[in-house]
C-alpha positions in Angstrom: 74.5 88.4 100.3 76.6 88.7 102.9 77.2 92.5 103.3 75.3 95.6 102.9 77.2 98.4 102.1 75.2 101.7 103.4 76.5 105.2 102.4 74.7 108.7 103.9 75.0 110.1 100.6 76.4 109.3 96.8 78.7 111.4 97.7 80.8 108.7 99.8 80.4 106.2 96.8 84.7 107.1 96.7 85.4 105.6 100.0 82.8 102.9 99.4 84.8 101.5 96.4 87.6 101.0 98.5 85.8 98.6 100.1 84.0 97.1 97.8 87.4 96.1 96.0 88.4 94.7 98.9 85.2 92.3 99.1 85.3 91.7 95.3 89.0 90.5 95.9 87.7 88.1 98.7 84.6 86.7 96.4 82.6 88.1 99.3 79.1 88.9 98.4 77.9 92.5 98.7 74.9 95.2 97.9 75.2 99.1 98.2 72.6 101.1 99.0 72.1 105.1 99.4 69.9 106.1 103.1 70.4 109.1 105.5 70.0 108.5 108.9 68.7 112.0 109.1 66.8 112.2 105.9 65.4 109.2 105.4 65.4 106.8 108.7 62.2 104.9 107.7 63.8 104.0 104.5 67.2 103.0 106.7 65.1 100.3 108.9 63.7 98.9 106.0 67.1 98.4 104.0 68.3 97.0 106.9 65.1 94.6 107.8 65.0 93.4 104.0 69.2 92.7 104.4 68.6 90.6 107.7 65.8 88.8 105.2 68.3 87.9 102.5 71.1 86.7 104.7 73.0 89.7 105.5 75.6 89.1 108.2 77.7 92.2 108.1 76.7 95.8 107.8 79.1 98.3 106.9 77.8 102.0 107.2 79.8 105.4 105.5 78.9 109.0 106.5 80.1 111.9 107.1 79.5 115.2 109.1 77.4 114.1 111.9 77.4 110.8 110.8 74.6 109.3 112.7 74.3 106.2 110.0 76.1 103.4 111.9 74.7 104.6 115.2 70.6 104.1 113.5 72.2 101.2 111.7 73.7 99.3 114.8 70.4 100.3 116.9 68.2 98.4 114.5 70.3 94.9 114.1 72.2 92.6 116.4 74.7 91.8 113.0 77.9 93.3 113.5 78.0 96.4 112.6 81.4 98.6 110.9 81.6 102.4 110.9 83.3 104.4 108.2 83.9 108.3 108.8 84.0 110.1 105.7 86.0 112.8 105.6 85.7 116.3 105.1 86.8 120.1 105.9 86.5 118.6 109.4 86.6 115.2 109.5 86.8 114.2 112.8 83.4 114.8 114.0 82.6 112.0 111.8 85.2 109.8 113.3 83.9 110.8 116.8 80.3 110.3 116.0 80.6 106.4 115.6 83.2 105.5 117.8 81.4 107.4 121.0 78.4 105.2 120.6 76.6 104.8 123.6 76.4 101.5 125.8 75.0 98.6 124.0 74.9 99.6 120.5 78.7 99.2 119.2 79.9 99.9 116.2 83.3 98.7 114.7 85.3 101.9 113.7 87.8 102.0 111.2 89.8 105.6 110.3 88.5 108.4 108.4 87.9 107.2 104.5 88.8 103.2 105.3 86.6 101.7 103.8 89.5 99.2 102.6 89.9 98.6 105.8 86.0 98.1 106.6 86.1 95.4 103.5 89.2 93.8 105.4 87.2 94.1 108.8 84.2 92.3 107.4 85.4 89.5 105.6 87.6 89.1 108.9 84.4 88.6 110.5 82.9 86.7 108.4 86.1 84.0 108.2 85.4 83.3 111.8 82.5 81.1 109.8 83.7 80.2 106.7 87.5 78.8 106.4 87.5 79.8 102.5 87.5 83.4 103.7 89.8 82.4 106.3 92.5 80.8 104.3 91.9 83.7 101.9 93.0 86.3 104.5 95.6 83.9 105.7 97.3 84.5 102.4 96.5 88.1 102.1 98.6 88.3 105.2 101.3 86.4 103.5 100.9 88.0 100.4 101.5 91.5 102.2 104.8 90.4 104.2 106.0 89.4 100.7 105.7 93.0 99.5 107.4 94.4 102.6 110.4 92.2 102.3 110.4 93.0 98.4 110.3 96.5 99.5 113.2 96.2 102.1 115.5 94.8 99.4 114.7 97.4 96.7 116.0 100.4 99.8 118.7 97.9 100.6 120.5 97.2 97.0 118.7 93.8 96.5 120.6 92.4 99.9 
């Protein structure tokens, strides 16, 4: 398995899907699990022991509100490590929580409720190993300046 998926609370499992599509779309290998840094931190080293035990090479951790899951999270491994603030009625304590880390435990942070972009940001990382993931991307990228253009002609009258 190569990433582990962590959300604070079911309640995140919307912005979790977005990246799990994203994974599913790149054939990258994935688990989800539910643990609150606050609630439950035991349980959070030991998901994150047993993932380093079964291969894991990228975490990705979702919370909201104080959001102190990617911070426990990137304390415990030496894996990269991707933040996703959930939103909320104030979401940008969430988004402040991970990306003002302290020194030495770093956390990749993507924008309040990306976790598309967290799937993106993890297979990324993961290509700089493994060139079917790579070329994959590659094409995504392609793929994506094929829309634009598409889009461009559709405003423009098909010129």
């Amino acid at each position: 398995m190569d990433v582990t998926i962590l959300l604070g609370s079911s309640s995140d499992m919307p912005v979790a899907e977005k990246c799990t599509k994203i994974l599913e779309h790149f054939d990258v290998s994935y688990q989800l699990r539910v643990a609150s840094a606050h609630r439950s931190p035991v349980f959070v080293e030991e998901i994150v022991r047993k993932a380093e035990t079964d291969g894991c090479q990228v975490f990705v951790a979702m919370a909201g509100l104080a959001a102190a899951l990617p911070g426990a999270v990137a304390a415990l491994t030496t894996k990269p490590v991707i933040g996703v603030p959930c939103g909320g009625r104030v979401p940008f304590d969430s988004l402040l929580s991970i990306a003002q880390l302290p020194p030495g435990v770093p956390a990749a942070t993507v924008g309040v409720d990306r976790g598309d972009n967290a799937g993106y940001l993890a297979t990324q990382i993961l290509a700089l190993g493994n060139e079917t993931y790579a070329a994959a991307l590659k094409q995504n990228k392609l793929d994506q300046i094929e829309r634009v253009k598409a889009q461009d002609r559709d405003v423009n009258g098909g010129q």
